[in-house]
VOKOLMI-371445 format. One line per field, with one value per residue (C-alpha): residue in one letter; y, z, x. Coordinates in steps of 0.5 Angstrom, whole numbers. Each point is the difference from the previous one (the first is absolute). Layout:
BEGIN
r <- (A ...) $
c2 <- (Y ...) $
c3 <- (Z ...) $
c1 <- (X ...) $
***
This chain:
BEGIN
r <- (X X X X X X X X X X X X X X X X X X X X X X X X X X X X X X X X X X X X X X X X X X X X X X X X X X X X X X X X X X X X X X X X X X X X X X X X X X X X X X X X X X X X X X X X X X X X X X X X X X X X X X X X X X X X X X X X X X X X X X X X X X X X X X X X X X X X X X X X X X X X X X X X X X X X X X X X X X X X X X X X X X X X X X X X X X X X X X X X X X X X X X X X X X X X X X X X X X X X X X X X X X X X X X X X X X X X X X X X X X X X X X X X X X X X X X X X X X X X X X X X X X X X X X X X X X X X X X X X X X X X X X X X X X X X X X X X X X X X X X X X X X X X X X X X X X X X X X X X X X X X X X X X X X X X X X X X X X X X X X X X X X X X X X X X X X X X X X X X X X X X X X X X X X X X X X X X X X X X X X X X X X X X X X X X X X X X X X X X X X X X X X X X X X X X X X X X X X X X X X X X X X X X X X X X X X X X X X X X X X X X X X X X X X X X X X X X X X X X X X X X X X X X X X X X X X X X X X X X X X X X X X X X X X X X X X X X X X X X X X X X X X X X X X X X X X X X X X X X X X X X X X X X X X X X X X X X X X X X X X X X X X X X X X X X X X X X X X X X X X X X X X X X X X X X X X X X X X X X X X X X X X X X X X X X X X X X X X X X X X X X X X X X X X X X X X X X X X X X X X X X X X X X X X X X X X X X X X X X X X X X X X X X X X X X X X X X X X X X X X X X X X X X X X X X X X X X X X X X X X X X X X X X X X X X X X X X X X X X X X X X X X X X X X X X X X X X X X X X X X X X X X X X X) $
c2 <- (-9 1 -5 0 -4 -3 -3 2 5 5 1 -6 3 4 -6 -4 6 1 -8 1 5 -4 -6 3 4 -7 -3 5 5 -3 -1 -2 0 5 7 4 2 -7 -2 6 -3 -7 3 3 -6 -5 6 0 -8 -1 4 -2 -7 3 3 -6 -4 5 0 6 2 2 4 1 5 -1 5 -4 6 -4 4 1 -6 3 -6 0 -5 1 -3 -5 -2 -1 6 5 -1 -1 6 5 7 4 6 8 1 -7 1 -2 -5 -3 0 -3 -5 -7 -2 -1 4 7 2 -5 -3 7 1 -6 2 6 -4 -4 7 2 -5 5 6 -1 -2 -4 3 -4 -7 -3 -6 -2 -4 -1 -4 -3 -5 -2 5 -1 3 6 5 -4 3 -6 2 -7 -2 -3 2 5 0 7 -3 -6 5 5 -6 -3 6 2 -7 -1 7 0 4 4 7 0 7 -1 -3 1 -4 1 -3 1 -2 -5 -7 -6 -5 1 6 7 3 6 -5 -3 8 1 -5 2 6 5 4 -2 3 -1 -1 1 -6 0 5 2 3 -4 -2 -3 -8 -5 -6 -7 3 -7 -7 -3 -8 -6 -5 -6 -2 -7 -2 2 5 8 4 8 4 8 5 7 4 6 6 7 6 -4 3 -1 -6 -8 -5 -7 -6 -6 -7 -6 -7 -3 4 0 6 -2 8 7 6 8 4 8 4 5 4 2 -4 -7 -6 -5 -8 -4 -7 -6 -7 -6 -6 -6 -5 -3 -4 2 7 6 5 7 6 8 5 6 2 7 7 6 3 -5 2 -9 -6 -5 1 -1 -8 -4 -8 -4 -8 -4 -7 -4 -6 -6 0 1 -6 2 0 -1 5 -3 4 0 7 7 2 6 -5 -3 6 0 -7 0 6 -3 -7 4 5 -7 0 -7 0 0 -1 -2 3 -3 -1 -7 -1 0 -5 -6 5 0 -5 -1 -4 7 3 0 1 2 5 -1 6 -1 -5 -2 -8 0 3 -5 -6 3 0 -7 -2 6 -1 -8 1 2 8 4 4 6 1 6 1 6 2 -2 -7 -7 -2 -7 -1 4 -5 -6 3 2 -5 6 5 -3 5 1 6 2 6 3 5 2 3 4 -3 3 -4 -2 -2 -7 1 -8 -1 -4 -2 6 8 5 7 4 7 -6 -2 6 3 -5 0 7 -1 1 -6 -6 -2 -8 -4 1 -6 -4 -3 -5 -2 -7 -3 -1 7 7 6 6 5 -1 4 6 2 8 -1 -6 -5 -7 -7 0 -1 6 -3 -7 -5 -8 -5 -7 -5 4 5 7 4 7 2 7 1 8 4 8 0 6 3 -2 3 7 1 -2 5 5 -1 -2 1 -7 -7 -3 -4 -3 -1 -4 -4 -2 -2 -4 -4 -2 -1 -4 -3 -3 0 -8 -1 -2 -5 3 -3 5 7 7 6 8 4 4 0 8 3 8 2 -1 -5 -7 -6 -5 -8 -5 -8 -6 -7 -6 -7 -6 0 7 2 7 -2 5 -5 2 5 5 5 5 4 6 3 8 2 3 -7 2 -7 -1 -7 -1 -6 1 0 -5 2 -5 -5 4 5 7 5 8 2 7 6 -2 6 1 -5 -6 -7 -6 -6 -7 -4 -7 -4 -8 -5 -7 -3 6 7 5 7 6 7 6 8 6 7 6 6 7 6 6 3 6 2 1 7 6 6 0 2 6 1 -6 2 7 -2 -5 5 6 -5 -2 7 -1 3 -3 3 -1 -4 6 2 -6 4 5 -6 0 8 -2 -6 5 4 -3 0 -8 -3 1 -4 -3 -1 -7 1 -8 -1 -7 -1 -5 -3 3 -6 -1 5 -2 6 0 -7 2 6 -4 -4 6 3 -8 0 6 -1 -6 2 6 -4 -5 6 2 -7 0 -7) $
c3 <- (-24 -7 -6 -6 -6 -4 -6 3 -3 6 -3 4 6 -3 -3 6 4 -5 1 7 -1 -5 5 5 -3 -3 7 3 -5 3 7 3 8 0 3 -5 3 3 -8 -2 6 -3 -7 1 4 -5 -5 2 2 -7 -3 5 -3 -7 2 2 -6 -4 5 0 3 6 1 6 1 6 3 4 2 1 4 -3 3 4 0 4 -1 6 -2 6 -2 5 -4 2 8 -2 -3 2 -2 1 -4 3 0 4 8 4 3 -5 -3 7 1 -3 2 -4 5 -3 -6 -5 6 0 -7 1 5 -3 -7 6 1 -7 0 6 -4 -6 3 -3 -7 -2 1 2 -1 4 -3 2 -4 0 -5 0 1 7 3 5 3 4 3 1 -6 -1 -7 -3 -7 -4 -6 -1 -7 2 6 -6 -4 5 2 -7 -1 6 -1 -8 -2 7 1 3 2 1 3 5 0 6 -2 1 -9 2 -4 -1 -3 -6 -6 1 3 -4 -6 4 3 -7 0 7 -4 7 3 4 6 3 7 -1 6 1 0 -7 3 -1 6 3 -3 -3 -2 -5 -6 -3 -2 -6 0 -3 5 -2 -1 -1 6 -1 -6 1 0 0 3 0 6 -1 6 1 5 1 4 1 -5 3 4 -2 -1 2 -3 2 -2 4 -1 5 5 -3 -4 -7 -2 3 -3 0 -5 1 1 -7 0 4 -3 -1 -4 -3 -3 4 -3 3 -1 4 1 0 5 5 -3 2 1 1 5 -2 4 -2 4 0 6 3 0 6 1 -6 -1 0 1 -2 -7 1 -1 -5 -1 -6 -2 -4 -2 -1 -4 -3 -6 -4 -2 -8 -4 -6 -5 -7 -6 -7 -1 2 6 5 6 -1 3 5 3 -1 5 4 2 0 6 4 1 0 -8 -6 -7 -5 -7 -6 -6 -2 -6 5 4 -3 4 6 5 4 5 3 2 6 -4 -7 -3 -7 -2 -6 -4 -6 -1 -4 7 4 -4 1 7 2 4 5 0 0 6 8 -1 3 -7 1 -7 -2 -6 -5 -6 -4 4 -3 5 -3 1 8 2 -3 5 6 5 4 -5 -5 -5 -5 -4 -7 -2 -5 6 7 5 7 6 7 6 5 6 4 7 0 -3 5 -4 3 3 -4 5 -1 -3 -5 -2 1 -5 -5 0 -1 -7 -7 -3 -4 -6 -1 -6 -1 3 5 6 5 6 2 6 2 -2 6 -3 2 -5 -3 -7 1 -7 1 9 -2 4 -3 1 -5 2 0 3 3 3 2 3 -3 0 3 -6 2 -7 0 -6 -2 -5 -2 -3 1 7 -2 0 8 1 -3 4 6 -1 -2 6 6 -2 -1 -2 7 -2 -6 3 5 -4 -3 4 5 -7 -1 7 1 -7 2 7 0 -6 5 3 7 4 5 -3 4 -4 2 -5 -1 5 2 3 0 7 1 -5 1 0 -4 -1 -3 2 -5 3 -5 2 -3 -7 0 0 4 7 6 4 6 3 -1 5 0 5 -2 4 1 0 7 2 0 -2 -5 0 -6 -4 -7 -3 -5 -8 -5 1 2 7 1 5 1 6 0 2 3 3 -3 0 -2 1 -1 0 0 -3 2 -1 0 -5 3 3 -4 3 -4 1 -4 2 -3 2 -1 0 2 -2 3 -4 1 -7 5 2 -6 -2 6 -5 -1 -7 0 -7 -2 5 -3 -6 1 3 -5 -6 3 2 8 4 5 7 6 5 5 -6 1 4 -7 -4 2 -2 -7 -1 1 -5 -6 -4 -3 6 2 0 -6 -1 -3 -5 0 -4 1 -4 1 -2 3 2 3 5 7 2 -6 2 7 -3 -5 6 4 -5 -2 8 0 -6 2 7 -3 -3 5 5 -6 -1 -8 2) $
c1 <- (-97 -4 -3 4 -3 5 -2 -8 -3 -3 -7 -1 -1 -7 -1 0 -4 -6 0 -1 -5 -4 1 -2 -6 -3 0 -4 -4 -6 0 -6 0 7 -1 5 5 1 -1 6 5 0 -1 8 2 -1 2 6 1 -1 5 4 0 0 7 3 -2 4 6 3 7 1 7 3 6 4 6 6 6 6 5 8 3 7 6 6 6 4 7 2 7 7 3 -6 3 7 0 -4 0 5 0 -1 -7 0 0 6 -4 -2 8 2 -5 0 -6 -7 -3 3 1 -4 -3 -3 -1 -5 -3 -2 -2 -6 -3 -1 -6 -3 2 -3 -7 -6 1 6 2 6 4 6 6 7 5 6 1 -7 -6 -3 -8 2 6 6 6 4 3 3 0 6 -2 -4 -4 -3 -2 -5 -2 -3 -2 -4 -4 -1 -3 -4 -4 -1 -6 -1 0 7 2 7 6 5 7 4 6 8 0 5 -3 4 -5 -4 0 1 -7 0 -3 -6 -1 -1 -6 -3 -6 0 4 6 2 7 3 8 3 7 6 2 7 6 3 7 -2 4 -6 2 -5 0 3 0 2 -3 -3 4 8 3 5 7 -2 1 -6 -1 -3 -2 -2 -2 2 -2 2 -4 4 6 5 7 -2 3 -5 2 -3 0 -4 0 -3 -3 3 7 3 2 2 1 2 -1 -3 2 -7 0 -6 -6 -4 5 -2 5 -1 4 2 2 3 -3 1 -5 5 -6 -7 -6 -4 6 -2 4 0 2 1 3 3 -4 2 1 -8 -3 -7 -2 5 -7 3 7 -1 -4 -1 1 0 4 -2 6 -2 4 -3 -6 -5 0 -7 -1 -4 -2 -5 -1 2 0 -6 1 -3 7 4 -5 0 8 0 -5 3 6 -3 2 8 -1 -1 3 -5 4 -5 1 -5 -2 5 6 -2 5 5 -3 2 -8 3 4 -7 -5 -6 -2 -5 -3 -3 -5 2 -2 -2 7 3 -4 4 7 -1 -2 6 -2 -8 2 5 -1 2 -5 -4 -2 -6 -2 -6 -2 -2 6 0 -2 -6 0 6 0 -5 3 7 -3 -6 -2 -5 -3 -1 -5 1 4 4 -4 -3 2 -4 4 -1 2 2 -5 6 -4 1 -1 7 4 6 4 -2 1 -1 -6 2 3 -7 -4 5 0 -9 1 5 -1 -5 6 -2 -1 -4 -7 -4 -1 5 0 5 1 -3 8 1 0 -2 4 -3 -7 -2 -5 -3 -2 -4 -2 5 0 3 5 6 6 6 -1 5 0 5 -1 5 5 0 -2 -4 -2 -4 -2 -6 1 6 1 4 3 -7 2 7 -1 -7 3 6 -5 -5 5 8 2 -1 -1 -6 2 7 -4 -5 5 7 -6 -2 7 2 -6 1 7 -1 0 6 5 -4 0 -6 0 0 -1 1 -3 -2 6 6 -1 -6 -2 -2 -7 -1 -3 5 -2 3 -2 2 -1 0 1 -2 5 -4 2 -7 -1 -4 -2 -3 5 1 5 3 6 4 3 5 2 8 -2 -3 -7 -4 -7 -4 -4 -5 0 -6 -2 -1 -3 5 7 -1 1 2 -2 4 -3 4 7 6 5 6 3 -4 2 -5 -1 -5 -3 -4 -1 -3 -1 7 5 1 0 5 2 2 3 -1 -4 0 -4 3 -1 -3 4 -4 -2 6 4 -3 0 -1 -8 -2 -4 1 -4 -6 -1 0 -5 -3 0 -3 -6 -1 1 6 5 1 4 -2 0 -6 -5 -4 -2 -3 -7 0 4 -5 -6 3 1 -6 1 -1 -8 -5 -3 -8 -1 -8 -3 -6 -4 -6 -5 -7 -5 -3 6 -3 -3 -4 -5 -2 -1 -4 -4 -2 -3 -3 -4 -1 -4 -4 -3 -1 -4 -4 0 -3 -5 -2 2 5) $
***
């Protein structure tokens, strides 16, 4: 601790002492019944008050420097994915245990194991976080190794994003390198500032196996039309052995045939012709049939669904002039196989028969547009209304009673999306919404906005971290009319950072098939309707339905109650109450096992009983077992960029050593400087106290108070 002065000069504090002194010297330079050296002790006492209270008044600094040692923070990512037990490693320098046994207690079992001790060797000096991961990053190690997807990528940018600016000393990735979500992690290792040290899984030898490597398919067909399909089939170590494909639907063989095994490493595309000849969701299963000592037969068959629809409800899409957003909402609504949008600008509406479509999307008319369109904004059709700076906002709110704008076109301001956890109109999933509040802000009008009392808001405007109440996206249902109005333009900003950030477009696709499928949902009149979220659930996934009940006005009621029965293809039976949502009802049936399910909705309103029914899916993610080669390259290079090492597994117990060794993971000592007012500090008060308290009890004693 010491005094700084700042801006105040230090001669001050000679300044202050001489006035103590003097102080001191006035008051007892002529004692009268004082013995002397009592009369030098309160001299020095009142001396040193005085320049006490003289040092407080010119209020020097006081600083104080304090040292805080942080230790090298150790993590370990521990890769708790199917492929990992599926297959373990099998190369030389493993032991004949560990190629034999199939069980998490060997060889990774081992591996993790070994990686709990590393905190023990190490000792006090480090500190060790423990992770596992598989799609997801999870607290601590496990040997379950029952991951149905893997993404190394999320798992090094989580780590790196919950221990920004500490002193992490490095990281230890245990994986196989086998990842089948998210982006190459060599990109997001390169983010990571420390060393890496990789723990190579798995078995890099290619062994006798045949694996289906992927298939490519559109999700839907139309009844009576054919559909291609292609399947990559792969075999290892095989070379002179026959493959026999076979693809069957719903248990019965549509085709067969024999593919000639060529090369130790075979890989061929294989297209198909199918035919869409039953309504509903289709179930195909491939297989390949397996050969003599093949390494894995889980990889021999995969899954797919079809869709077979009718026909597709059209949509009709309207604009002024050329906007990349328009792209964008085509491929959006049309990621529902159940839509087809017709995109057309405004001066071709006169060949346009309006009376074809489902729904109309006006995109940022001028006035002069608005005019054109009255039969579709006077009409019944659902409208879909989307606003920006190149729209008419006059004329926008004149078209729409759900926002009312005040806003012009002069300036525009960006706007992120804020999602409302009361929107009750329809469910969008959480990854859906967590996304879309993390996307690039759009860019509406500037002004202010105002949603209607008969509006629902699904998206509020945020403007920079302040959230407000304007309006984003809003939806309303009067008189049996469904609107939707949008406040912003700039949806391409959303589409290409999705892809940048996650690899798909599955939120935007999301928001939008659920705001046309909500928005069309009443246009045939059906007064009771039950539909899911969608028809094919991955394994793992909450199943999502929604329910909407209309009373003889048409007006949507949720006063009954509401229940399904959903039934497996193996029998098994689940009862549920749907819950009620604003006006219409909804249902998170949680995780199901995978299998086919038929369900059947009731309800009852009054004296009329009401019953649909239809038929979900929850599909099997074999994802895990369509690599059986590890990748070993990946790791090491990962590695050897951030200045680490891969090892073996049979080689973990050498980390505490390395990490001991490297000279960039020690501790790092932190300097805090404070400073403070010394009248800031306590104990001189208390001092003053003191030296008061036993002056005036000297002089009490000596008879001078």
């Amino acid at each position: 601790m010491s005094i700084t002065w700042g801006s105040v000069s230090g001669w001050w504090v000679p300044a202050c002492l001489v006035l103590g002194l003097l102080y001191a010297w006035l008051m007892y330079r002529q004692p009268v019944q004082l013995a002397k050296a009592v009369r030098y002790v309160l001299f020095a006492l009142r001396a040193v008050v005085v320049t006490l209270l003289a040092l407080l008044l010119v209020s020097p600094l006081i600083r104080s420097v304090s040292y805080q040692p942080q230790k090298p923070v150790i993590l370990i990512a521990q890769d708790n994915s199917q492929s990992v037990k599926l297959f373990q490693g099998a190369s030389p320098k493993s032991s004949p245990k560990d190629r034999t046994s199939n069980s998490p207690s060997s060889g990774e079992g081992r591996t993790e194991a070994a990686l709990a001790q590393l905190k023990t060797q190490l000792g006090d000096g480090y500190e060790v976080h423990e992770f596992n991961f598989d799609k997801d990053l999870h607290n601590g190690l496990s040997n379950t190794f029952n991951g149905k997807q893997t993404d190394i990528s999320s798992a090094l940018h989580q780590l790196n994003d919950r221990f920004v600016n500490r002193n992490i000393g490095a990281l230890v990735l245990a994986t196989d390198g086998l990842y089948n979500l998210g982006t190459d992690p060599q990109y997001e290792a390169r983010n990571i500032k420390t060393s890496i040290y990789t723990i190579a899984l798995g078995d890099t030898t290619p062994r006798r196996d045949l694996l289906i490597g992927n298939i490519n398919y559109n999700k839907t067909a139309y009844l009576g039309n054919d559909f291609e399909v292609e399947i990559l089939a792969e075999a290892y170590q095989s070379t002179g052995e026959t493959m026999r494909l076979t693809v069957s639907e719903d248990g019965r063989q549509v085709s067969s045939q024999n593919i000639a095994i060529t090369a130790a490493a075979f890989k061929k595309v294989i297209p198909l012709k199918l035919n869409a000849d039953k309504k509903g969701v289709r179930k195909f299963t491939v297989n390949l049939a397996p050969v003599k000592n093949e390494l894995s037969v889980q990889n021999n068959t995969e899954t797919f669904y079809i869709e077979v629809l009718d026909a597709r409800q059209k949509i009709l899409l309207l604009y002024d002039g050329p906007h990349p957003d328009i792209s964008v909402i085509k491929q959006s609504v049309e990621s529902n196989r159940n839509f087809e949008v017709k995109a057309s600008l405004m001066t071709d509406i006169a060949s346009l028969n309006v009376s074809d479509y489902s729904l109309a999307i006006l995109y940022q008319l001028s006035a002069a547009s608005y005019n054109k369109a009255q039969n579709i904004l006077t009409g019944k059709m659902p409208l879909w209304l989307m606003s920006g700076a190149q729209a008419d906002m006059a004329a926008f709110n004149r078209a729409q009673k759900v926002v009312t704008a005040n806003a012009g076109r002069d300036d525009v301001q960006e706007v992120f999306a804020q999602p409302m956890s009361t929107f009750m109109a329809f469910t969008l999933s959480d990854s859906t919404q967590n996304k879309i509040a993390k996307l690039p802000p759009l860019l509406a009008a500037y002004g202010t906005y105002e949603a209607q009392p008969n509006a629902a808001v699904l998206l509020k405007q945020k403007i920079g971290s302040v959230p407000t109440n304007y309006p984003l996206l809003a939806f309303s249902d009067e008189g049996g009319r469904r609107t939707a109005v949008l406040t912003a333009e700039g949806l391409w900003r959303w589409q290409l950072a999705e892809y940048r950030e996650y690899g798909n477009h599955h939120a935007v696709e999301e928001l939008f098939s659920q705001g046309v499928q909500y928005l069309t949902a009443n246009a045939n009149r059906e007064r009771f309707r039950v539909y899911p979220s969608k028809n094919v659930f991955d394994e793992g996934e909450n199943v999502l339905l929604n329910a909407e009940l209309y009373n003889d006005a048409l007006e949507l009621v949720n006063t009954p109650d509401v229940r399904i029965a959903l039934k497996s293809r193996d029998g098994k039976n689940y009862s549920f109450l749907f819950t009620r949502s604003g006006q219409s009802y909804q249902l998170n049936a949680g995780t199901l096992p995978v299998g086919e399910y038929s369900y059947s909705v009731m309800a009852k309103n009054g004296k009329q009983q009401y019953t649909a029914n239809g038929q979900l899916t929850v599909k099997q993610l074999n994802l895990e077992t369509r690599q059986s080669t590890a990748n070993h390259r990946l790791l090491k290079s990962i590695a050897e960029r951030s200045g680490g090492q891969m090892l073996l597994p049979a080689q973990v117990d050498q980390l505490a050593a390395l990490i001991r060794k490297n000279e960039n993971i020690k501790t790092v000592v932190y300097e805090d400087k404070r400073y403070s007012d010394m009248i800031s500090l306590k104990w001189i008060f208390a001092l003053l106290v003191i030296l008061l308290s036993t002056e005036w009890f000297l002089r009490k004693r000596e008879g001078e108070v």
